[in-house]
C-alpha positions in Angstrom: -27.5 -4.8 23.2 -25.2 -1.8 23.9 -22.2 -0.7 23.0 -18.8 -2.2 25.3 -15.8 0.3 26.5 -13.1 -1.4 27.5 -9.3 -0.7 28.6 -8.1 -4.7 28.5 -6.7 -5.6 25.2 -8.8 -7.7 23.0 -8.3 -9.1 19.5 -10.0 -8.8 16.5 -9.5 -9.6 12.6 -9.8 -7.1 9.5 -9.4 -7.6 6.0 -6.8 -5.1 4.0 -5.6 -5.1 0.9 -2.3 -5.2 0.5 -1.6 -3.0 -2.7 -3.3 -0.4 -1.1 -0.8 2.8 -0.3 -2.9 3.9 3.1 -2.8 0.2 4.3 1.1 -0.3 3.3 1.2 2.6 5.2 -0.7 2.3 8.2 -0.1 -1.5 9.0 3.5 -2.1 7.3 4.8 1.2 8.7 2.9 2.8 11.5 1.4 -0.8 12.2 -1.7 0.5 13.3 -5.2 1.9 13.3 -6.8 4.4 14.5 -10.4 5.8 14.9 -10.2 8.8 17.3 -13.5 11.3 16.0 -13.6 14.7 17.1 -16.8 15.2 20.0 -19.4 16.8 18.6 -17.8 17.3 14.8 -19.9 16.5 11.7 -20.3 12.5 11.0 -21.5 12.5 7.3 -19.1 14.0 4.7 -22.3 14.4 2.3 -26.1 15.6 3.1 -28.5 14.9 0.1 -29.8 18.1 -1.8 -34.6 17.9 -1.2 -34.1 20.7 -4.1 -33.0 18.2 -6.2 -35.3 16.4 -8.6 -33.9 15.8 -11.6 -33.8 12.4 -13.6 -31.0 9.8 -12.6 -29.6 6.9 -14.7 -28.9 3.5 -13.3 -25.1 4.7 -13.1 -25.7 7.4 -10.9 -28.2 5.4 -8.5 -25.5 2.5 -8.7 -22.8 5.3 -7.4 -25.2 6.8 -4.8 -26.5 3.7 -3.0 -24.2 2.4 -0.4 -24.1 6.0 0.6 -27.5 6.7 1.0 -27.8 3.2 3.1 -24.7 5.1 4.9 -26.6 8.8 5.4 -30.0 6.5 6.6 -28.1 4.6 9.6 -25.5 7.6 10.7 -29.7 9.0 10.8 -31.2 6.8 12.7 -28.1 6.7 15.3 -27.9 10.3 15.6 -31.6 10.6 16.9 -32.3 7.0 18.7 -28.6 5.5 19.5 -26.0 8.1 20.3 -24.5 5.9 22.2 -23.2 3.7 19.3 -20.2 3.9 17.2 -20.7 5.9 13.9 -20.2 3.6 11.1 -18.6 6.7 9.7 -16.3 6.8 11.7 -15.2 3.6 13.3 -12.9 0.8 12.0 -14.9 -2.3 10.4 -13.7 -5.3 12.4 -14.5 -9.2 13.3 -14.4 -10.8 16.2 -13.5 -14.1 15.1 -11.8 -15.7 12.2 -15.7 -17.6 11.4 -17.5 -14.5 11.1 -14.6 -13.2 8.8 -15.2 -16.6 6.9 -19.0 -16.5 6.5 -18.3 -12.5 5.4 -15.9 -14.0 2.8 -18.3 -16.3 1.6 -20.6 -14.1 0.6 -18.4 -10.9 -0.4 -16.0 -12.7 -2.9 -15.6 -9.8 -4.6 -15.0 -7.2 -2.1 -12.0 -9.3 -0.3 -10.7 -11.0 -3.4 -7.6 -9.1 -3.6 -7.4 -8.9 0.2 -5.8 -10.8 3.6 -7.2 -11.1 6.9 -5.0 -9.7 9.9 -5.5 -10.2 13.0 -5.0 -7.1 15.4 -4.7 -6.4 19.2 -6.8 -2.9 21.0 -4.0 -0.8 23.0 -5.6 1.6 25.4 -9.4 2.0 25.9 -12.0 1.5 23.2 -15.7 1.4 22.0 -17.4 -1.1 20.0 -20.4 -2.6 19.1 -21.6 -5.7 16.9 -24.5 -5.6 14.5 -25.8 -8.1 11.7 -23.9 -6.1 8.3 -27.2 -8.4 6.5 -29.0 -5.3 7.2 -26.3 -3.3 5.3 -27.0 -5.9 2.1 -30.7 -5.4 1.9 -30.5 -1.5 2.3 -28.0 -1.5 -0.9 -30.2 -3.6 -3.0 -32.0 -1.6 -6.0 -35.6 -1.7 -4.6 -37.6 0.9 -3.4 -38.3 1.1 0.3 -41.0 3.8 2.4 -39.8 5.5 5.1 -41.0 3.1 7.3 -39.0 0.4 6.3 -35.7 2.4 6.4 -36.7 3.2 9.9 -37.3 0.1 10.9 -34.1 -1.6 9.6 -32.5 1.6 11.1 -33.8 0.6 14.8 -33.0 -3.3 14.1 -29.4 -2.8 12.9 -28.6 -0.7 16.2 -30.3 -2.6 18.9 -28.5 -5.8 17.5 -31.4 -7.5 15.7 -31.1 -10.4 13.5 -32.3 -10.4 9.6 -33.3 -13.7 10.0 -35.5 -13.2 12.8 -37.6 -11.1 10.4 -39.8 -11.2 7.6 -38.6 -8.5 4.7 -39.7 -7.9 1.1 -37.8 -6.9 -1.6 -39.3 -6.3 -5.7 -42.4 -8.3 -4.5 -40.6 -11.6 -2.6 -39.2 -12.9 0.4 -35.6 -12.3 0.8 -33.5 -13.3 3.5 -29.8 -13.8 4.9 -27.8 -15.8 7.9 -26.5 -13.4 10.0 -22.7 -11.9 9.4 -21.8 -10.0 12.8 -19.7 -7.0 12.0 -17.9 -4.9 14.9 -17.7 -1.0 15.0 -14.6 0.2 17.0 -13.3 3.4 18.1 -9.7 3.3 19.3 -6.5 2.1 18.3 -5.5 -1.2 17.1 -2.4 -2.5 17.2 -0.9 -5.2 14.4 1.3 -7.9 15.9 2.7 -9.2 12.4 2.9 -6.0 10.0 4.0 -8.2 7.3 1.4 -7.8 4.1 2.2 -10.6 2.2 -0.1 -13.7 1.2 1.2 -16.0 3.8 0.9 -13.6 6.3 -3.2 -13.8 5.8 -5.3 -15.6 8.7 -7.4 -17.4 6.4 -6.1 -19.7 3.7 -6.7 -18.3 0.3 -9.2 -18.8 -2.4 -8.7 -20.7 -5.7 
């Protein structure tokens, strides 16, 4: 799988929260998105410290992880798919309403206080869509080798499914239906720039 670029207008779906000043901002006034990188500037705000070896506590691993899963892709993308999208950089999107349903179903938390808008590319873009299950098992607490962060590294870029694979996590099988995510560089457009409930694409949660 590689990565399309594309000048016709296509739509995709994101979810926002409402209350958020940057969002109020960008969608309710500017009523748009943009991910524009600089070529050839630095992807990863953070690099991790080998000189450090000092004991951690669960807070601090808790408040580290989801970077590190970060710092571990941008990685393996930098050396094997420079072609891609940096997660780092690109806007998170879906490319249906279903796969914004199945990533609802299974991230109650993280879109509770959010709505789903829809949105429409204006001049030409980049993307690619990769199983964001892979993201899930990186941020779990287990331990992994090096080996298995490269391999889920290789599998996340070249579009392989967690399902189709056998993984292993504190000693048992673990698995997870794919959730397609989409990594965009461009602009996006927002047709409705209204933020209020009614305004969401999906119909709302008890």
């Amino acid at each position: 799988m590689s990565p399309t670029g594309s000048i016709v207008e296509k739509d995709f779906f994101v979810f926002v929260d409402p209350e958020e000043w940057l969002i109020q901002h960008q969608i309710g006034l500017v009523g748009s998105f943009v991910a524009a990188p600089e070529p050839g500037a630095q992807t990863m705000m953070f690099l991790p410290n080998p000189e450090f070896k000092t004991f951690i506590t669960p807070f601090q691993s808790n408040m580290v992880r989801n970077y590190i899963a970060e710092y571990n892709l941008e990685m393996s993308r930098i050396y094997n798919f420079p072609q891609y999208p940096c997660r780092l950089q690109s806007l998170f999107l879906f490319e249906s309403i279903d796969e914004a349903i199945k990533y609802r179903a299974h991230n109650e938390e993280h879109v509770s206080k959010r709505i789903l808008k829809k949105c429409t590319t204006q001049g030409p873009f980049l993307y690619s869509t990769h199983d964001s299950s892979w993201i899930d098992f990186l941020r779990l607490g287990h331990g992994m080798d090096d080996a298995t962060v490269k391999f889920i590294g290789a599998a996340y870029w070249s579009g392989e499914l967690v399902k189709d694979h056998t993984l292993i996590s504190m000693g048992k099988p673990w698995t997870r239906e794919p959730i397609m995510e989409t990594l965009l560089i461009g602009r996006v457009n927002f047709p409705d720039k209204s933020l209020t409930r009614d305004s969401c694409c999906l119909p709302q949660t008890a």
